[in-house]
N, C-alpha and C positions, 0 to 999 in steps of 0.2 A: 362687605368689609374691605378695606382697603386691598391687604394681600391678597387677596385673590382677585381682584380686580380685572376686566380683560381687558378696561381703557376707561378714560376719562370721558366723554362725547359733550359738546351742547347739546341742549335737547332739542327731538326735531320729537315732539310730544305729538303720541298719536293714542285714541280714545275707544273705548268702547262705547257705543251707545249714548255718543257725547248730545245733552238735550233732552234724553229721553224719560227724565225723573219729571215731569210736571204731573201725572199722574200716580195714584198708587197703584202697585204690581198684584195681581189678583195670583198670579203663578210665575214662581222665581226660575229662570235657567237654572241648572244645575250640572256640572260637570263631576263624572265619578273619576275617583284619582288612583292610581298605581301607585307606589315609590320605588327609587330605585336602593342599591345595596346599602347607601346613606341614607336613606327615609326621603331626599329629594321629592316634594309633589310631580307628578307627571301628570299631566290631563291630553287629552284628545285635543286637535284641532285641522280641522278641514281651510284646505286650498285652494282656490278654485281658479281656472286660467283663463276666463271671460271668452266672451265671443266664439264660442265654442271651437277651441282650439283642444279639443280633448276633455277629460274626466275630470273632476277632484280626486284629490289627493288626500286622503285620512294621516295625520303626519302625529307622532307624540313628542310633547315639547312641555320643557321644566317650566314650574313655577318659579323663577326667582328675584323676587322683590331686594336682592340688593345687586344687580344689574341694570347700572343704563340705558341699555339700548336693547331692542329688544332683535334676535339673532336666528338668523337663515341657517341651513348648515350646505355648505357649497354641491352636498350633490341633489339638492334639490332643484331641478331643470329650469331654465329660464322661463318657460313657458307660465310661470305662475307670480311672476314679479317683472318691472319694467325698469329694465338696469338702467340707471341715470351718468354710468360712466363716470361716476365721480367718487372722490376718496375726499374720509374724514380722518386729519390726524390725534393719535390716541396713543396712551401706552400701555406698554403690557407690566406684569407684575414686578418685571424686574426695574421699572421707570423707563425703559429702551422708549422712543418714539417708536410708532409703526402706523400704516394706513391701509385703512380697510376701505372694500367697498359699498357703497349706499346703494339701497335699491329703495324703491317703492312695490311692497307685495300686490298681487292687483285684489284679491278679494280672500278677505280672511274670516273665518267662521269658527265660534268658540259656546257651543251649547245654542245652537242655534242663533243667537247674534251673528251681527254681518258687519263688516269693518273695511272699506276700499281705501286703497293708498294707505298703506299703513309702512313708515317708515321703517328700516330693520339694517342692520350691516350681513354682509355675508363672512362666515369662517369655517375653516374646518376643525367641526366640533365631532365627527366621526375618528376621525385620524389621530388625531391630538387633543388638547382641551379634555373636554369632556369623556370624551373616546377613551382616556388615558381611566377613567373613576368608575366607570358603566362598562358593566357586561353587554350591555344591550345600549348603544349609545343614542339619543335623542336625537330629533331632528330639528329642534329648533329650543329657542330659549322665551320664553315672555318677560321680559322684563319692564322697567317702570316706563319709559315709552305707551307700552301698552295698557298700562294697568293705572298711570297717572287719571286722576277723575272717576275712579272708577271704587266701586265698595264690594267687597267678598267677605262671607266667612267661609274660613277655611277649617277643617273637621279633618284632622287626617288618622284618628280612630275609625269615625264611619268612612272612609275615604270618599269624601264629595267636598267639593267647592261650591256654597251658592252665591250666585252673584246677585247683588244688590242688595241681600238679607243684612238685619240687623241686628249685634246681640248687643243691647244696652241696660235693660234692666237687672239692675245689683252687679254690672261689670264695673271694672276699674280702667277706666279712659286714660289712657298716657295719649299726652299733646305730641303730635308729631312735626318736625319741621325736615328742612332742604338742605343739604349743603352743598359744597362748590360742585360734584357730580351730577345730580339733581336726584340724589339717592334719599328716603325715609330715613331720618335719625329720631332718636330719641335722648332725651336726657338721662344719664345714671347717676347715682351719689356715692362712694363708697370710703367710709374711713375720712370726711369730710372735705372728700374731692370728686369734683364732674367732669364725667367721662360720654364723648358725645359717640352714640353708639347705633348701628347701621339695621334697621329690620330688615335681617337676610335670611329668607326662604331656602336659599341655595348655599346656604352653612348646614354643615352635618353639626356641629359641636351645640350648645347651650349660650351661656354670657361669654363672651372672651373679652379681655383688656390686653392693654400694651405693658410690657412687663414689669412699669413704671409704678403700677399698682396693686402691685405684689405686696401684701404684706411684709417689714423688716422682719426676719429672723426667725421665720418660717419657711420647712422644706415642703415642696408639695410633691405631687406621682409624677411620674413620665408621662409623658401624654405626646399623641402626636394629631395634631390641626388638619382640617381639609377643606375646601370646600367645592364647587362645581368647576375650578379653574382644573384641577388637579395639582394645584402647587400644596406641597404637604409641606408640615414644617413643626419642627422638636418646640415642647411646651410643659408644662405643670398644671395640674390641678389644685386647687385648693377648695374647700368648704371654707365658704366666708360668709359667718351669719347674720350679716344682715347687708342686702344690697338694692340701694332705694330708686324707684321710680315712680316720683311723686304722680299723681297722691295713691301707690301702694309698694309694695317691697317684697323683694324674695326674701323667704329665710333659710337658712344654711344650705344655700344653693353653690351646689361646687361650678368655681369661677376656672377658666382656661387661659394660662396668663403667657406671651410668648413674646423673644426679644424681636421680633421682624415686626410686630402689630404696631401700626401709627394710629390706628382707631381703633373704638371698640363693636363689635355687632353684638348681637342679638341672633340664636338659631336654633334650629329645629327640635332642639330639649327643650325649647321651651314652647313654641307653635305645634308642638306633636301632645304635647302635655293633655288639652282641653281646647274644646274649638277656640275663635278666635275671631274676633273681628276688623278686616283692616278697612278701612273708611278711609280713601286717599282723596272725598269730597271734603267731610268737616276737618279730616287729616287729624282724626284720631285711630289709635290701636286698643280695642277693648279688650279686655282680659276676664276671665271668669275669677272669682276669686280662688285661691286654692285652701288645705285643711289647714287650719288656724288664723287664717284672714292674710297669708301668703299670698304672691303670684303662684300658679302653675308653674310645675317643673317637672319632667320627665327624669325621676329619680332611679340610678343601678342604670341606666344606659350601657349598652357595649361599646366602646369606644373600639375605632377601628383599627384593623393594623394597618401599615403604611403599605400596601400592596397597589399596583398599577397593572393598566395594559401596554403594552410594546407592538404595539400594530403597525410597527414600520414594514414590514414584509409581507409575504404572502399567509402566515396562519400565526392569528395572534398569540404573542406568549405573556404568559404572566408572569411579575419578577416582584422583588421587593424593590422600593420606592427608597426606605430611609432605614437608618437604624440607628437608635437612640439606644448609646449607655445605658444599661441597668432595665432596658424594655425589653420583651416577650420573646424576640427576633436578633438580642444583642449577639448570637453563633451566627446572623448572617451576613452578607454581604451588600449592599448596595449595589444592584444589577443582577444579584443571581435568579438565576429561571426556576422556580418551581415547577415540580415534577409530579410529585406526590405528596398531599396532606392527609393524614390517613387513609380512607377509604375511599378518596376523592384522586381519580386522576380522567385522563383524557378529555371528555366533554361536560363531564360532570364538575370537572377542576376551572372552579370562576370565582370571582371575589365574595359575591352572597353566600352560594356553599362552605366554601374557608371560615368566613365572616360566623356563619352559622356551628361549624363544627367546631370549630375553637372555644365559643361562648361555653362549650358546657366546662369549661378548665380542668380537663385533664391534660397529665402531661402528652405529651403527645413529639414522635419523632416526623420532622419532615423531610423529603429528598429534593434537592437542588441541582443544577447545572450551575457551577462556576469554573468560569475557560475551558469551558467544553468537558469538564468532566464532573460524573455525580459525586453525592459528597451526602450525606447525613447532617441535620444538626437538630440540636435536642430544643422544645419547646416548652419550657411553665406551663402551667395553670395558668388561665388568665385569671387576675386579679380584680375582686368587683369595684365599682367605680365607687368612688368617695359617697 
């Protein structure tokens, strides 16, 4: 999805197992998947620095198919990539230019696949980025780069990824195409208008639109946006019963409508739902049908609160991110440190646990650090999702 975007890049397209389809596959790869406090897929993927200049490297790195390029995280040693010395420029979410550096990884491994020279930027996704959404930050990112040409379905009930499998029988094939990022879109229809919208792995939320396609004269919930960038950002829900992607349709799938969105994605309410097919060869996205001849949707989701990491220092703290009028956290402050949420504090105090103790919506008091001193403030129930 646009906003969270970490840059624009040309493609410098790199493949897995590019050629390797003239046969059929007697036994498929298969990579078992973690998630992180968002559902984000996580898979294994091994390093390796050629010429025996030392070990591999076992490194865990997102799935996220609405990522360009696909992403190093800076304290991974040189020893396993051949810096080119050269900078692409790109912007970040706020449209700023910036330039990152390009390497070539020297040998990458993904379920027993092998992949040399596989093009990648470096950034710091420990520190910042990422770092800011994960208790446990990634060390790298797969993005379309990598995953261009390639076919997976992705299962993230069983958590496994297999690669090259197919789920086509009584699935509903949405045609996928490219745009100016070289990111997967799809077509949406809603209210007899198309909305060209991003298959992003690395969105925690469901459908989102730009606020443009908000229903007139309807209020929707509070809601607040995320994705692997960690830019958060104040939105609405609404249940809107019917939203088409020919040839099939969600039905009263709550839609995330926010005035920052210049496109629309596609996220993990809806890829966590029922496996799923992404075929980036025929450049289709198969769908299982859901009950009543619906798309899948991951229906009562917890939506998350706006909480981040601050790892500027030596021990990270955790603080609120945003706060939105009339939402769960409207007592706190942007920047305050959490202290204590219930029963949770010192090592036990991370955004999953939070994430976790909060769902059961009791009210519940949290303590803060704001300007250096504690502070109380009272928490709601949290409210079920639309």
């Amino acid at each position: 999805m646009s906003s969270k975007r970490y840059f624009l890049i040309p493609a410098l397209l790199a493949i897995f197992c590019s050629g390797a389809l003239g046969e059929e596959r007697r036994s498929l790869p298969v990579s078992d998947l973690e998630t992180d406090e968002d559902g984000t897929p996580i898979l294994r993927v091994t390093l390796h620095p050629l010429h025996g200049k030392g070990s591999p490297r076992s490194c865990r790195f997102a799935l996220d198919t609405g990522t360009t390029m696909t992403i190093l995280d800076t304290s991974i040693p040189a020893a396993f990539f051949w810096d080119e010395h050269t900078f692409t420029e790109g912007t970040d979410v706020s449209g700023r230019p910036f330039e990152v550096p390009v390497v070539l990884i020297k040998r990458m491994e993904v379920a027993g696949m092998l992949r040399d020279g596989v093009p990648a930027v470096r950034m710091d996704l420990k520190g910042g980025m990422l770092g800011r959404m994960q208790d446990v930050p990634v060390d790298g990112v797969l993005g379309m780069s990598s995953l261009k040409e390639t076919r997976f379905v992705l299962d993230q009930k069983q958590r496994r990824l297999e690669w090259w499998g197919r789920r086509s029988k009584g699935g509903v094939a949405l045609p996928i195409a490219y745009g100016q990022a070289k990111l997967p879109l799809v077509m949406l229809r809603i209210h007899e208008r198309e909305a060209a919208c991003v298959l992003d792995t690395g969105m925690a939320d469901g459908i989102g639109l730009p606020a443009s396609f908000r229903p007139p004269g309807r209020q929707g919930q509070p809601a607040t946006l995320h994705g692997l960038s960690g830019l958060v950002s104040a939105g609405e829900i609404l249940v809107i019963p019917r939203v088409e992607a020919p040839p099939g349709a969600w039905l009263e799938v709550p839609d995330h409508f926010q005035e920052t969105q210049k496109i629309g994605y596609i996220g993990l309410e809806i890829w966590s739902a029922a496996p799923v097919c992404f075929d980036f060869i025929s450049n289709l996205a198969i769908l299982e049908p859901g009950p009543g001849g619906g798309l899948p949707v991951q229906r009562g989701a917890d939506h998350r609160l706006p909480l981040c990491w601050d790892r500027s220092g030596p021990v990270p703290r955790l603080r609120v991110l945003l706060v939105k009028p009339g939402g769960p956290l409207e007592e706190a402050k942007a920047g305050d440190e959490i202290v204590q949420v219930g029963p949770l504090k010192g090592k036990s105090l991370n955004r999953r646990n939070i994430q976790e103790w909060t769902a059961k919506r009791k009210a519940q008091v949290w303590t803060v650090l704001r300007d250096g001193r504690p502070l109380n403030i009272q928490v709601p129930p949290r409210s079920s999702s639309p």
